[in-house]
C-alpha positions as CSV (number, residue, x, y, z in Angstrom):
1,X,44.6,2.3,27.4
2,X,42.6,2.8,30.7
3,X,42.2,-0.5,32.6
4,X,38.4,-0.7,33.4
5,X,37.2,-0.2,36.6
6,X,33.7,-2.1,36.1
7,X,33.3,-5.8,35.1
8,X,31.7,-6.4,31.9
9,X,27.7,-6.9,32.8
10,X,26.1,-9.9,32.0
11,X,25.2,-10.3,28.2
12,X,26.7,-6.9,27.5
13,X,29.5,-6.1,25.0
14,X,32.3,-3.5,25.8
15,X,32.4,-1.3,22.6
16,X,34.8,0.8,23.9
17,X,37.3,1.2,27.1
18,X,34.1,1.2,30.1
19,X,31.2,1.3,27.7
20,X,28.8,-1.5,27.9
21,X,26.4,-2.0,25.1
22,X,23.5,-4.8,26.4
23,X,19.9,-4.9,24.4
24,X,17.0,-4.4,26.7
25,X,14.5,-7.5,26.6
26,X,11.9,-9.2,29.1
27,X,11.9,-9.2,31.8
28,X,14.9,-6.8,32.1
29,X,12.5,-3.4,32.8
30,X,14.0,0.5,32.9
31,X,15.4,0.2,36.4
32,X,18.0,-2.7,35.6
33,X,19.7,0.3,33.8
34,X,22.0,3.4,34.7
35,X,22.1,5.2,31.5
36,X,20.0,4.3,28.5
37,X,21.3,6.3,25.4
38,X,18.8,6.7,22.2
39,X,20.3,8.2,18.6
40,X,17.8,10.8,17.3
41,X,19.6,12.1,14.5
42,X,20.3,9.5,11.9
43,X,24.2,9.0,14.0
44,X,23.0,5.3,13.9
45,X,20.2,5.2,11.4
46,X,18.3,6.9,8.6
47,X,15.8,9.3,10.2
48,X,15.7,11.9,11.9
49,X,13.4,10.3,14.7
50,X,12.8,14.0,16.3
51,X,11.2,14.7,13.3
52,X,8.8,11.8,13.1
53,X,8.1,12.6,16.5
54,X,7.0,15.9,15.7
55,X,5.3,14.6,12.9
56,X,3.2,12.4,15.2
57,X,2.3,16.0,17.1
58,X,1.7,17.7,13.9
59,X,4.6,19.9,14.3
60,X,7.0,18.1,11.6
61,X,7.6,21.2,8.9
62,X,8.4,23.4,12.0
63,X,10.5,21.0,13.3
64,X,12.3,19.6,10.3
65,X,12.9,23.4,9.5
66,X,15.2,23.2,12.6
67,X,16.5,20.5,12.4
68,X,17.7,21.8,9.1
69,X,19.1,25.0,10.3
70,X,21.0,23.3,12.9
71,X,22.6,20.7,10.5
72,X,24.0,23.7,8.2
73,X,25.5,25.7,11.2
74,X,23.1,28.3,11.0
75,X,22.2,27.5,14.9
76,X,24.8,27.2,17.2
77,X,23.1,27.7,20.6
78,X,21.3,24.7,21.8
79,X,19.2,27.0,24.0
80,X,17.9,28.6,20.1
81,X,16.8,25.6,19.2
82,X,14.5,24.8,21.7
83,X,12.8,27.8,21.2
């Protein structure tokens, strides 16, 4: 195991060897933080948030039809799909 190089920050959890998991609350605001990570694709949870975002732009079916493609391996290139 890799001796960590970082103390653990205040009110944070180390998940893993140098990963810090803290929750984000007042007054804390986005510049307390190096790296904020978000899971879009049901990793973590049950949606498919890119998807509801589209949905909120009206772009959903187009979206989800992606989305879809790309979970079966039918898209490969990351570049594709943004296209």
């Amino acid at each position: 195991m890799t001796e960590t190089t970082h103390p653990c920050p205040p009110a944070a959890t180390e998940v893993a060897t140098g990963l810090f998991v803290r929750g984000f609350a007042p007054p804390l605001s986005l510049r307390d933080f190096g790296l904020i990570a978000f899971d879009m694709d049901s990793t973590l949870i049950n949606i498919e948030c890119v998807d509801e975002i589209a949905a909120a732009a009206g772009r959903k079916a187009e979206v989800a039809a992606i989305t879809e493609a790309a979970m079966r391996g039918e898209i490969t290139d990351y570049k594709q799909s943004l296209r």
